[in-house]
Backbone and ligand atoms as CSV (ligand in chain L), in Angstrom:
chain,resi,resn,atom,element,x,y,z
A,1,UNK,N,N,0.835,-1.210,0.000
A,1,UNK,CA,C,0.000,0.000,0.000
A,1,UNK,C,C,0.863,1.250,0.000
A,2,UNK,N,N,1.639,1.387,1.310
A,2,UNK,CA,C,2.563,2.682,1.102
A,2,UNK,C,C,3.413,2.894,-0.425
A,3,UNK,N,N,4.243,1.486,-0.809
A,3,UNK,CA,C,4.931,1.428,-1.838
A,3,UNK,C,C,4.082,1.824,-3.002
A,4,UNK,N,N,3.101,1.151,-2.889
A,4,UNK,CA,C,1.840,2.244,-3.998
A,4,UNK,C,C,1.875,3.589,-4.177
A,5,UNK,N,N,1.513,4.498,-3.063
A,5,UNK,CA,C,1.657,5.286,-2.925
A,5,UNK,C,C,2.377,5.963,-3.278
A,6,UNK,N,N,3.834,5.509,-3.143
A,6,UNK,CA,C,5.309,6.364,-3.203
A,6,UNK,C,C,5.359,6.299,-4.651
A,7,UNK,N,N,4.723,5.199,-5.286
A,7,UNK,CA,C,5.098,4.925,-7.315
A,7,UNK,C,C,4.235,5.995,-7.456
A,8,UNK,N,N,2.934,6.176,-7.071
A,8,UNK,CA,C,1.852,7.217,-7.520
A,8,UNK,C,C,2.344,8.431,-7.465
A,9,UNK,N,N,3.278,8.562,-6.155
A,9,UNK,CA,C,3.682,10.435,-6.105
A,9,UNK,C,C,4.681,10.446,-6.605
A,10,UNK,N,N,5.887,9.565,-7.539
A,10,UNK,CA,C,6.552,9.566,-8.187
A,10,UNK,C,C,6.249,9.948,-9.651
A,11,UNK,N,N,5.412,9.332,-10.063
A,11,UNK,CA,C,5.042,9.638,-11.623
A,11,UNK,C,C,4.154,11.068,-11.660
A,12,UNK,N,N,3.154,11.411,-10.598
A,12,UNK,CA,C,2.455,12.573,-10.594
A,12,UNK,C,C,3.688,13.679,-11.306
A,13,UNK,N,N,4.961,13.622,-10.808
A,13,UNK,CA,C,5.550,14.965,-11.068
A,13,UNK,C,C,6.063,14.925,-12.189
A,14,UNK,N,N,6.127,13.359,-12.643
A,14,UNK,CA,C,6.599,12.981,-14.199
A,14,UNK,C,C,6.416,14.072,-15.427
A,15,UNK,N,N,7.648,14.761,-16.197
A,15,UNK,CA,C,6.866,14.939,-18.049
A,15,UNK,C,C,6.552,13.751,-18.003
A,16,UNK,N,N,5.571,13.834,-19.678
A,16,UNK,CA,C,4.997,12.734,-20.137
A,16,UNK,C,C,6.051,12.253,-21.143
A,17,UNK,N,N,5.958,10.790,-21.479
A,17,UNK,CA,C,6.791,10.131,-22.061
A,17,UNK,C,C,7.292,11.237,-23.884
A,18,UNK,N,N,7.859,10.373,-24.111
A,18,UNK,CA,C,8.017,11.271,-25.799
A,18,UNK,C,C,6.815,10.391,-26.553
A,19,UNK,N,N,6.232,11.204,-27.372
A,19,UNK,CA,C,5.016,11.009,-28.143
A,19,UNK,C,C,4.672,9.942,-28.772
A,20,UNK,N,N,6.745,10.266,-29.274
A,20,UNK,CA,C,6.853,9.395,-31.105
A,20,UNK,C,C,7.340,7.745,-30.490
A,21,UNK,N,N,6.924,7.699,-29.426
A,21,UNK,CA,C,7.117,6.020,-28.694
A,21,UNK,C,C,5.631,5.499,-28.988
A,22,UNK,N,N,4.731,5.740,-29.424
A,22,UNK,CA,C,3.319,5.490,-29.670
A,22,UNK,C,C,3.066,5.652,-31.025
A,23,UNK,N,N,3.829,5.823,-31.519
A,23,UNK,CA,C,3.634,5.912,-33.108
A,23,UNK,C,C,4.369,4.670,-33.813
A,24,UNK,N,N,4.304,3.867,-34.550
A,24,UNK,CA,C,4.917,3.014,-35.672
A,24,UNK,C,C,4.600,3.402,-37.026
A,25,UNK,N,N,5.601,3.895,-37.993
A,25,UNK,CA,C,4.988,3.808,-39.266
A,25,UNK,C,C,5.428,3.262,-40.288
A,26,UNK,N,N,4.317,2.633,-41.000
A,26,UNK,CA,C,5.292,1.986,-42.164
A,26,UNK,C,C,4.676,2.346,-43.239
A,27,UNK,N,N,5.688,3.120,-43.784
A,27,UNK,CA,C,5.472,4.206,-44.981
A,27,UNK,C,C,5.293,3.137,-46.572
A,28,UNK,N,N,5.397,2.134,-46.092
A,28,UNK,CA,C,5.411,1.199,-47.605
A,28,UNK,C,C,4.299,1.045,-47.677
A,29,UNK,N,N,3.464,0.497,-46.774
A,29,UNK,CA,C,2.138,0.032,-46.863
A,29,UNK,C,C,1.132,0.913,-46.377
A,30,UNK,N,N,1.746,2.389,-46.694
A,30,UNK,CA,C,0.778,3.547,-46.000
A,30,UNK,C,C,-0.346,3.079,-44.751
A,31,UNK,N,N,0.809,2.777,-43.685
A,31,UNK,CA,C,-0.456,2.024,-42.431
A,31,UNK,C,C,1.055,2.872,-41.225
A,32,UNK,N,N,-0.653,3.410,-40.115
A,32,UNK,CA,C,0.282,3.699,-38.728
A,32,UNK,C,C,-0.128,2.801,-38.071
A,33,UNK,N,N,0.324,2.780,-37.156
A,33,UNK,CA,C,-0.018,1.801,-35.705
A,33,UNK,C,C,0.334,3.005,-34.577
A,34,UNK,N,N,-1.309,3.503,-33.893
A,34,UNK,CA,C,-0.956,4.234,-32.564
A,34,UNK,C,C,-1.476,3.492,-32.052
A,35,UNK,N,N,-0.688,3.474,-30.588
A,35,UNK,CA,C,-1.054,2.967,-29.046
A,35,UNK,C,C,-1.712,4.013,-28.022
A,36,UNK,N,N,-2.790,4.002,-28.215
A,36,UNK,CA,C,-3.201,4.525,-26.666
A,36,UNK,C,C,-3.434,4.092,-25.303
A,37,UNK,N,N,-2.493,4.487,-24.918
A,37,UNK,CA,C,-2.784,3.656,-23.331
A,37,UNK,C,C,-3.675,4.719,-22.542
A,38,UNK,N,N,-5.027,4.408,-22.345
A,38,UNK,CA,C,-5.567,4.972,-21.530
A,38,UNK,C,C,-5.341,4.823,-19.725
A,39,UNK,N,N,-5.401,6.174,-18.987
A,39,UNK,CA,C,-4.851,6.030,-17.691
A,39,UNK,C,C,-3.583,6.079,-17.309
A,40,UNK,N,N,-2.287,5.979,-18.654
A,40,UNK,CA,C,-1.123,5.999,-18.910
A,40,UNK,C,C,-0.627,6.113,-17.314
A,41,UNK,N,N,-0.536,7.122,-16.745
A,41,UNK,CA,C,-0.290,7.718,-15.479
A,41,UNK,C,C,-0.943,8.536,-14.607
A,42,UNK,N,N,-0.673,9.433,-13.722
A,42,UNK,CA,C,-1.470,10.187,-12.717
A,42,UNK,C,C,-2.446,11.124,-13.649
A,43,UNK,N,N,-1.677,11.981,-14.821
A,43,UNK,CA,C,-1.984,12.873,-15.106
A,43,UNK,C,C,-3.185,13.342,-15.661
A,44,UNK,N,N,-3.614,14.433,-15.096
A,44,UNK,CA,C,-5.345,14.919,-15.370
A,44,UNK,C,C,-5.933,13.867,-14.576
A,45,UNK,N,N,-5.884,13.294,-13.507
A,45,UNK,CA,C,-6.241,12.425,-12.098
A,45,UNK,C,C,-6.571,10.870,-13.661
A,46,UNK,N,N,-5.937,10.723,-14.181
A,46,UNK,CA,C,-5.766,9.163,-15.007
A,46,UNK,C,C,-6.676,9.686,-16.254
A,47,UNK,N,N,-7.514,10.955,-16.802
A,47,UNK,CA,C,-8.061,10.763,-17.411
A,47,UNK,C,C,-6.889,11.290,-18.694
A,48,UNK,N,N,-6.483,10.253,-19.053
A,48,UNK,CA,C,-5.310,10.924,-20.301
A,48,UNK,C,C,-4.977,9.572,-21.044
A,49,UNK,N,N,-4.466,10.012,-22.205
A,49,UNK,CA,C,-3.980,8.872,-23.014
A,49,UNK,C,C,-2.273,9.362,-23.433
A,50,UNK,N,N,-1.527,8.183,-22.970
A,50,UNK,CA,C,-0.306,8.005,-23.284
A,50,UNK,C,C,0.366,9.291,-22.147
A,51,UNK,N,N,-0.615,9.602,-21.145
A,51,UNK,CA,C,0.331,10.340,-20.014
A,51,UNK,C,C,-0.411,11.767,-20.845
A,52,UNK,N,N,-1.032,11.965,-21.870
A,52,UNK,CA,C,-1.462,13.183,-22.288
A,52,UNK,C,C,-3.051,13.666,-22.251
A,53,UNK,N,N,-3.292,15.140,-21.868
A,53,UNK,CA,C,-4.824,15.081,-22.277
A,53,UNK,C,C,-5.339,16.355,-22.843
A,54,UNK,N,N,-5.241,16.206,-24.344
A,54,UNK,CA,C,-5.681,17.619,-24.959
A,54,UNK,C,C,-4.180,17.786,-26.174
A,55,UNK,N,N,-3.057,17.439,-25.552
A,55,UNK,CA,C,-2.412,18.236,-26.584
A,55,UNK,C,C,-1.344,17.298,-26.856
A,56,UNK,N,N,-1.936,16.607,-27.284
A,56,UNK,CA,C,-1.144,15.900,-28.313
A,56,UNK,C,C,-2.083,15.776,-29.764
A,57,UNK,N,N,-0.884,16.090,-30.768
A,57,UNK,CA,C,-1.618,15.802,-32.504
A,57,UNK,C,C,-1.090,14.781,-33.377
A,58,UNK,N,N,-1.950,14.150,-33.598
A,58,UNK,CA,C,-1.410,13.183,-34.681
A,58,UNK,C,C,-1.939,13.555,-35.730
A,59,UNK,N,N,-0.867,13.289,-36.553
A,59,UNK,CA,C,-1.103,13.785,-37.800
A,59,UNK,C,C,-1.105,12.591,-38.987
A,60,UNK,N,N,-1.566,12.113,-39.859
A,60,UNK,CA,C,-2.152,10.875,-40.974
A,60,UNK,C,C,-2.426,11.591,-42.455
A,61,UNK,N,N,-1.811,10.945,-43.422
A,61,UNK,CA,C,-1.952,11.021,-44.540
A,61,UNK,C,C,-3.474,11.169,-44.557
A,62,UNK,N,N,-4.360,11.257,-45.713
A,62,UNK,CA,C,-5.367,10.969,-46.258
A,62,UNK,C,C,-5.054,9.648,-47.294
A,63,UNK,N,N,-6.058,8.127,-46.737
A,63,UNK,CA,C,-5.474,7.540,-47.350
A,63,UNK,C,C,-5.241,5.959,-47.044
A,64,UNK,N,N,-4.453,6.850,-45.729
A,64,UNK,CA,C,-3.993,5.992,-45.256
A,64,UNK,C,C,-4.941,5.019,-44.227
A,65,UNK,N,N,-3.804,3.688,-43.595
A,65,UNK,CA,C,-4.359,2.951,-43.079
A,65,UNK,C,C,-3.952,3.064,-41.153
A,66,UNK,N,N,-5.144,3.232,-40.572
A,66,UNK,CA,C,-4.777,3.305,-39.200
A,66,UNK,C,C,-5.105,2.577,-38.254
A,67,UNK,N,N,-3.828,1.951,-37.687
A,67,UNK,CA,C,-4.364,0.778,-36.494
A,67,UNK,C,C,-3.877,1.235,-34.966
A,68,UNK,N,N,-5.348,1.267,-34.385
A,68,UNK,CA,C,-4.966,1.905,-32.837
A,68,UNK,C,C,-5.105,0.871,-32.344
A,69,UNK,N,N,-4.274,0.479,-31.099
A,69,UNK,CA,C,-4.206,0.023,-30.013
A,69,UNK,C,C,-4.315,0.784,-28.769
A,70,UNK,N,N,-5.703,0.437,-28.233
A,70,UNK,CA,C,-6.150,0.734,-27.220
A,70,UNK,C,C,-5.792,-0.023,-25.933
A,71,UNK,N,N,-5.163,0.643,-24.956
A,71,UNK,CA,C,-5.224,-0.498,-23.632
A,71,UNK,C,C,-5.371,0.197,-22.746
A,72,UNK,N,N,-6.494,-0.218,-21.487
A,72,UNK,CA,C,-6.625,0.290,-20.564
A,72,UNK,C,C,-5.921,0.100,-19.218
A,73,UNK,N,N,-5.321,1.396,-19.003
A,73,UNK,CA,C,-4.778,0.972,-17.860
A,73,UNK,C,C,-5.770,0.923,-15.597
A,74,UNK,N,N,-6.391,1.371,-16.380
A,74,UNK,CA,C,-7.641,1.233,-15.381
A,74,UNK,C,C,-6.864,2.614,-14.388
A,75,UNK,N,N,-8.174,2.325,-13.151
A,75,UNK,CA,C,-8.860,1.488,-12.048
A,75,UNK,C,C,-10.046,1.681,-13.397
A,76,UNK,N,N,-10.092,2.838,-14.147
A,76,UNK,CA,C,-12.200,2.596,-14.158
A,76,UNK,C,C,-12.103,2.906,-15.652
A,77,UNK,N,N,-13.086,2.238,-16.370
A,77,UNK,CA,C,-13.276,1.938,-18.058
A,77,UNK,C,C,-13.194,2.837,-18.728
A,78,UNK,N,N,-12.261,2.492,-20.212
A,78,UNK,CA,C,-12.173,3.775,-21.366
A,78,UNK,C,C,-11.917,2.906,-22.147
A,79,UNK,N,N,-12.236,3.783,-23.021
A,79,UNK,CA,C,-12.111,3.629,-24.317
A,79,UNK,C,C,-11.637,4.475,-26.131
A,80,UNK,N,N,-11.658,3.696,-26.506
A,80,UNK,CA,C,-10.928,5.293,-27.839
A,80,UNK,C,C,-11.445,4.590,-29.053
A,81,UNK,N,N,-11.699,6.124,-29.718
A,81,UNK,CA,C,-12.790,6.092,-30.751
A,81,UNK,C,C,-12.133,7.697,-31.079
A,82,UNK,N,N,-12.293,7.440,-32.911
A,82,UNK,CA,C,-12.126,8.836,-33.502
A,82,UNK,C,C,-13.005,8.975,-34.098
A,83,UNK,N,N,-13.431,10.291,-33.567
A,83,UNK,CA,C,-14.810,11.309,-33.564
A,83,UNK,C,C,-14.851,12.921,-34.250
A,84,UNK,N,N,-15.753,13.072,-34.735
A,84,UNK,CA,C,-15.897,14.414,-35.558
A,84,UNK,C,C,-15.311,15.588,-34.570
A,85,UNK,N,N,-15.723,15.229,-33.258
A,85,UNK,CA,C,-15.693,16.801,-32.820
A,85,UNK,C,C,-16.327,16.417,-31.346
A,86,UNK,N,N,-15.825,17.634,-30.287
A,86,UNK,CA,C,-16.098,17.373,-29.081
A,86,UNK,C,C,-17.956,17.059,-29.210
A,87,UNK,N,N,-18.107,15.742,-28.227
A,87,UNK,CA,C,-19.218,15.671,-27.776
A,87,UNK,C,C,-20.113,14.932,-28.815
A,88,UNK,N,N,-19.082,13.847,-29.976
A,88,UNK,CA,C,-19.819,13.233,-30.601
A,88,UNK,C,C,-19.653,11.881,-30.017
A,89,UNK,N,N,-20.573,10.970,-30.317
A,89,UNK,CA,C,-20.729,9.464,-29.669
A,89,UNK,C,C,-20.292,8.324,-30.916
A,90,UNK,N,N,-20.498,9.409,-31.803
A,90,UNK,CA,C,-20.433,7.648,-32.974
A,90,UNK,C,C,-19.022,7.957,-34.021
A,91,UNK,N,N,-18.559,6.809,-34.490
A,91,UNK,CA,C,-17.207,6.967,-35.033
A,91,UNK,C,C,-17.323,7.509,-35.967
A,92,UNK,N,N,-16.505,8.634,-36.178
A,92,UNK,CA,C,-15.898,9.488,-37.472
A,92,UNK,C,C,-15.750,8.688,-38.706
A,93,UNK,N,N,-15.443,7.484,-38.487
A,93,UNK,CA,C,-15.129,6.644,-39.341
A,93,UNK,C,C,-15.473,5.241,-39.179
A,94,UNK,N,N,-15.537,4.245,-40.270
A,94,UNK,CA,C,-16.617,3.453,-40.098
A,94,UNK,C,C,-15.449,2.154,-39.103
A,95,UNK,N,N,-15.930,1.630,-38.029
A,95,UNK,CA,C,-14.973,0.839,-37.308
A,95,UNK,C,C,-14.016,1.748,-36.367
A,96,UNK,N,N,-14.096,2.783,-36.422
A,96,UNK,CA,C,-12.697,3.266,-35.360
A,96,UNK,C,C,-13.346,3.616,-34.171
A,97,UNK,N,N,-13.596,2.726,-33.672
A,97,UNK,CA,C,-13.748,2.622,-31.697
A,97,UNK,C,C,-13.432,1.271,-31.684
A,98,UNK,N,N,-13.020,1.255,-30.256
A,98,UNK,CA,C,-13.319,0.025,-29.270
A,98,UNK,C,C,-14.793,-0.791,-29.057
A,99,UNK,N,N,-14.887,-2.003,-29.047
A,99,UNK,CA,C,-15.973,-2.156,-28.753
A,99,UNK,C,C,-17.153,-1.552,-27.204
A,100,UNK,N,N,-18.109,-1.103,-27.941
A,100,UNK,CA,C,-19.296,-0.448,-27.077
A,100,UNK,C,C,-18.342,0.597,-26.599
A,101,UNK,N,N,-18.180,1.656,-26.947
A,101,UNK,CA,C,-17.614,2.554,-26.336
A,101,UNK,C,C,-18.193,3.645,-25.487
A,102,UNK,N,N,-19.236,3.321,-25.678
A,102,UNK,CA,C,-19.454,4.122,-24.113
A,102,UNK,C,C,-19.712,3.681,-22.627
A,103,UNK,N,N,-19.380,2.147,-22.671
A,103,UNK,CA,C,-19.407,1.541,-21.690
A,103,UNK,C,C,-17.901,1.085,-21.367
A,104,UNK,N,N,-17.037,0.520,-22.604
A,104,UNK,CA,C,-15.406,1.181,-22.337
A,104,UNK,C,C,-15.066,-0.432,-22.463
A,105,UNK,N,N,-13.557,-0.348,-21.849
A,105,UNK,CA,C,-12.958,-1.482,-21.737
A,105,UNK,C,C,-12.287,-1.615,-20.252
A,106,UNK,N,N,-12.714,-2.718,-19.622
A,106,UNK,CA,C,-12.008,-2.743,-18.089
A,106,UNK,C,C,-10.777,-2.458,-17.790
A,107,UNK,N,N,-10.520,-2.169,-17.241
A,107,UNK,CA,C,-8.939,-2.419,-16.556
A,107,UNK,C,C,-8.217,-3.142,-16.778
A,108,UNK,N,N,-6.516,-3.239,-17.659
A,108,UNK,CA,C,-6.316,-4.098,-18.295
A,108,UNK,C,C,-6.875,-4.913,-18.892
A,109,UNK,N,N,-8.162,-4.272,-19.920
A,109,UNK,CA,C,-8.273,-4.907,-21.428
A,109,UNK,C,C,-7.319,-4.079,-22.350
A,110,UNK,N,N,-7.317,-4.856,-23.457
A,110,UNK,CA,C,-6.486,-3.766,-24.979
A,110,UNK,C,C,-7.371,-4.257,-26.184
A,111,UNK,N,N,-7.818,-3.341,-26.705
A,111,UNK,CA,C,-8.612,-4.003,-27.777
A,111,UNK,C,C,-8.071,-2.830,-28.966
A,112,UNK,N,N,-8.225,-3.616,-30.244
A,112,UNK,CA,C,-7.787,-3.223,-31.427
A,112,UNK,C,C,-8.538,-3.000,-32.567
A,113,UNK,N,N,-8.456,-1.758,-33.493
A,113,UNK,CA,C,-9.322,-1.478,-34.181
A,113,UNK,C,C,-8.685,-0.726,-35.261
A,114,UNK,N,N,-8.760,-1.121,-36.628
A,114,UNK,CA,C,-8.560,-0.388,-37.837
A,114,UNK,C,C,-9.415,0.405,-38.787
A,115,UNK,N,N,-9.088,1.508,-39.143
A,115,UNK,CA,C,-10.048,2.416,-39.989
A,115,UNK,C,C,-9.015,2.968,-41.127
A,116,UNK,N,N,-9.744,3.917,-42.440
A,116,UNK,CA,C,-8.948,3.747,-43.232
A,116,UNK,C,C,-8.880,5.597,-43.352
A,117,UNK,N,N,-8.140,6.354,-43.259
A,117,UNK,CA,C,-8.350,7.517,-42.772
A,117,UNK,C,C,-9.035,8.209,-44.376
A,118,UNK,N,N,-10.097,8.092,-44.617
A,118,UNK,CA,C,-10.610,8.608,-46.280
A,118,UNK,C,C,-11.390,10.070,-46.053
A,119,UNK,N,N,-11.230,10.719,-44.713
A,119,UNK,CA,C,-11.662,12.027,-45.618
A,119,UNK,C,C,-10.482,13.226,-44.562
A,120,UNK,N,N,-10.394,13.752,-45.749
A,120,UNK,CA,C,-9.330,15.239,-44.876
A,120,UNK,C,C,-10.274,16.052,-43.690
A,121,UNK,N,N,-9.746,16.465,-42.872
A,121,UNK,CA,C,-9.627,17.191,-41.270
A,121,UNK,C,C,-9.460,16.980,-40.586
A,122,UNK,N,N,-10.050,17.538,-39.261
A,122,UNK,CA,C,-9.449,17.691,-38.007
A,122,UNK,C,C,-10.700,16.755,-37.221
A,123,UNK,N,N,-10.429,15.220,-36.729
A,123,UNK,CA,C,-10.951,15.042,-35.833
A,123,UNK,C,C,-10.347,14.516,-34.436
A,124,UNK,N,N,-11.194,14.191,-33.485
A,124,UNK,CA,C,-10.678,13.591,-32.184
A,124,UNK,C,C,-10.129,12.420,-32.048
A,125,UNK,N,N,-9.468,11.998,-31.102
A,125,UNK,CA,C,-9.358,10.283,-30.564
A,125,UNK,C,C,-9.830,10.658,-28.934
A,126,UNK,N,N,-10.992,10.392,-28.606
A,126,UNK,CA,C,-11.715,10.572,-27.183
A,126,UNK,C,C,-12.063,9.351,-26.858
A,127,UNK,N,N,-11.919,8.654,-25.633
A,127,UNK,CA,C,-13.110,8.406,-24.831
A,127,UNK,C,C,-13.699,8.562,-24.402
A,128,UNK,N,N,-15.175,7.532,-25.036
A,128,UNK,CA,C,-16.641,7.946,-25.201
A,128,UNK,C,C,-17.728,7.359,-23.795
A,129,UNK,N,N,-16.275,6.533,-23.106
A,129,UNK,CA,C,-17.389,6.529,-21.466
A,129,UNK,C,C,-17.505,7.865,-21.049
A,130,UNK,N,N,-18.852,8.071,-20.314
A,130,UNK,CA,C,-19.607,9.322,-19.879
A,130,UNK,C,C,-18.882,10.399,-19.263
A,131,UNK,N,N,-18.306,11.225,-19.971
A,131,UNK,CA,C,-18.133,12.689,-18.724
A,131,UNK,C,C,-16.431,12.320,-19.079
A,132,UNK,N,N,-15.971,11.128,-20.026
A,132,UNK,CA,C,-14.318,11.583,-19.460
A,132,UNK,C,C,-13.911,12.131,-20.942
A,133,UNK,N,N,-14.492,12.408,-21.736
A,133,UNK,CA,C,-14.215,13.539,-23.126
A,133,UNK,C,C,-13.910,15.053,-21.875
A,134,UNK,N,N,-15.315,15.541,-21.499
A,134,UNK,CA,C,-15.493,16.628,-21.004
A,134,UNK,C,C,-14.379,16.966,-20.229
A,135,UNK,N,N,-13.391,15.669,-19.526
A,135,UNK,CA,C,-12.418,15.617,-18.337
A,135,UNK,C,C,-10.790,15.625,-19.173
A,136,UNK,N,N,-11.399,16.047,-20.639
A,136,UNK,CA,C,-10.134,16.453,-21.218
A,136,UNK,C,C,-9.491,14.797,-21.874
A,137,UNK,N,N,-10.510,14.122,-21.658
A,137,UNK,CA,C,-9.685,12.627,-22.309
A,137,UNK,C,C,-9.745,12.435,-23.869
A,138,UNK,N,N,-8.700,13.127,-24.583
A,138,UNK,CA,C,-8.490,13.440,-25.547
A,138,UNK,C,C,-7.484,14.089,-26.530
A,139,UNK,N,N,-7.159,13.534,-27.689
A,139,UNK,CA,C,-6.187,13.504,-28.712
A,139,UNK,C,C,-6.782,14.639,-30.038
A,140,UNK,N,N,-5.680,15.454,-30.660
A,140,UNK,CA,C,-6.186,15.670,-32.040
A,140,UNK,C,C,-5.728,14.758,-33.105
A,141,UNK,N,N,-6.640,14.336,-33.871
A,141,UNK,CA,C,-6.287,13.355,-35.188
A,141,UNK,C,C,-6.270,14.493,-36.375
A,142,UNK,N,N,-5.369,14.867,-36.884
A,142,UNK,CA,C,-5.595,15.277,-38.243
A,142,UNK,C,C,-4.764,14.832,-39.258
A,143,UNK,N,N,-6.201,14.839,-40.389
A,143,UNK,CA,C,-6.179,13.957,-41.623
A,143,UNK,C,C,-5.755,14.740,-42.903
A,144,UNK,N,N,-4.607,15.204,-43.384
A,144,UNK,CA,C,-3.836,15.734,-43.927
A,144,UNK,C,C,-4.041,15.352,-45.746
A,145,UNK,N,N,-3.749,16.319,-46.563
A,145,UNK,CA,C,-3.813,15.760,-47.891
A,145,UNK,C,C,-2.323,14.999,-48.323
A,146,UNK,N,N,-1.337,15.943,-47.364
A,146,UNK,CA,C,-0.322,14.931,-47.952
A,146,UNK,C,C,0.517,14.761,-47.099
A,147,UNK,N,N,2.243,14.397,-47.159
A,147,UNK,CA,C,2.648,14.766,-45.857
A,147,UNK,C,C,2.828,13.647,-45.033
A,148,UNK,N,N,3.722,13.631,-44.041
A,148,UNK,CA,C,4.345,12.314,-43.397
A,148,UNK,C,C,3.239,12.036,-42.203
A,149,UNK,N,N,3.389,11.058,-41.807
A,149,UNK,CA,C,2.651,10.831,-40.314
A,149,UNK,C,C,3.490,11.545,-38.820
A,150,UNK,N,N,2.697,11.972,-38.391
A,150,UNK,CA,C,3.704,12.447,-37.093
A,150,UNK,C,C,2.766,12.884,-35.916
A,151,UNK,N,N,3.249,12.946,-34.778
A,151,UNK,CA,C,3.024,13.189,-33.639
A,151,UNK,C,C,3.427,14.123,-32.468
A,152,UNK,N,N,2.896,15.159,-31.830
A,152,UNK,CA,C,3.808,16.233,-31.569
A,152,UNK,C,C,2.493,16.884,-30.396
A,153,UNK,N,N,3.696,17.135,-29.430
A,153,UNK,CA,C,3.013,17.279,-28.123
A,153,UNK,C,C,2.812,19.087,-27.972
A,154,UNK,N,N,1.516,19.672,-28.310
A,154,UNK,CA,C,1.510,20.987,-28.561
A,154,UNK,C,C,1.776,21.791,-27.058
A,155,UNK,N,N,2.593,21.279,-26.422
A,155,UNK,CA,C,2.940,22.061,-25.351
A,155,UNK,C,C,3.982,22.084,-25.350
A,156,UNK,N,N,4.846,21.217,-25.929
A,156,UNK,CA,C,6.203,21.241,-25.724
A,156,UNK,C,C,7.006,22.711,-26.335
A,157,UNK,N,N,7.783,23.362,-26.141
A,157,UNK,CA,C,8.068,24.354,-26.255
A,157,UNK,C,C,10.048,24.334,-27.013
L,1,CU,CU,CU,-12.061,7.239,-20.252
């Protein structure tokens, strides 16, 4: 319990990891592979993905092929799904959530899901369990006409 504790107030003061550790790309077969680890760490009290919440951007060809890996790191259910815009429920694209996403994935589940990124802009990667979009649990996805894949933490300075 204490030793709990001491890991918890250790990572609270943590930066967040580097971005481009969640990214894989393989430019031959125009396909990314992001990992979201939901709950990553303390930050925004767990509601964050990959230790981030709000400002991180990924950026995707138009085109291309995208495979997220979702894993939850718990105590309590999420999920990820890319969405038009704050405060939408259904996928931007046809297949890109987790299953039932507004009921989520437990605590240490990882579930996997591919979509094919076919129209240009700016949407989300949120989870769509209740109230943790609003709590900042959230990514920008943008869908680019041309242009490399990349990832970039808009706070970093
Ligand atoms: Cu969540």
């Amino acid at each position: 319990m204490i030793a709990g504790a001491a890991v918890a107030l250790s990572l609270a003061g943590q930066a967040p990891p580097p971005p481009r550790k969640f990214l894989a790309v393989d430019a031959h077969r125009h396909r990314v592979t992001i990992t979201l680890i939901a709950s990553y760490d303390d930050a925004n009290g767990g509601f964050n993905f990959d230790g981030y919440s709000r400002f991180l951007l990924w950026t995707v060809p138009k085109g291309w092929t995208v495979r997220v890996v979702c894993r939850n790191r718990g105590p309590l259910r999420h999920s990820c799904a890319a969405v038009d815009n704050a405060g939408s429920t259904k996928p931007a694209f046809r297949g890109a959530s987790t299953p039932q996403p507004r009921v989520g994935l437990e605590a240490g589940h990882t579930a996997r899901f591919t979509f094919r990124a076919s129209k240009k802009g700016v949407y989300r990667f949120a989870c769509l369990v209740r109230g943790h979009e609003e709590a900042r649990m959230w990514d920008v996805l943008k869908i680019t006409r041309g242009g490399k894949p990349s990832v970039v933490d808009l706070q970093a300075k």
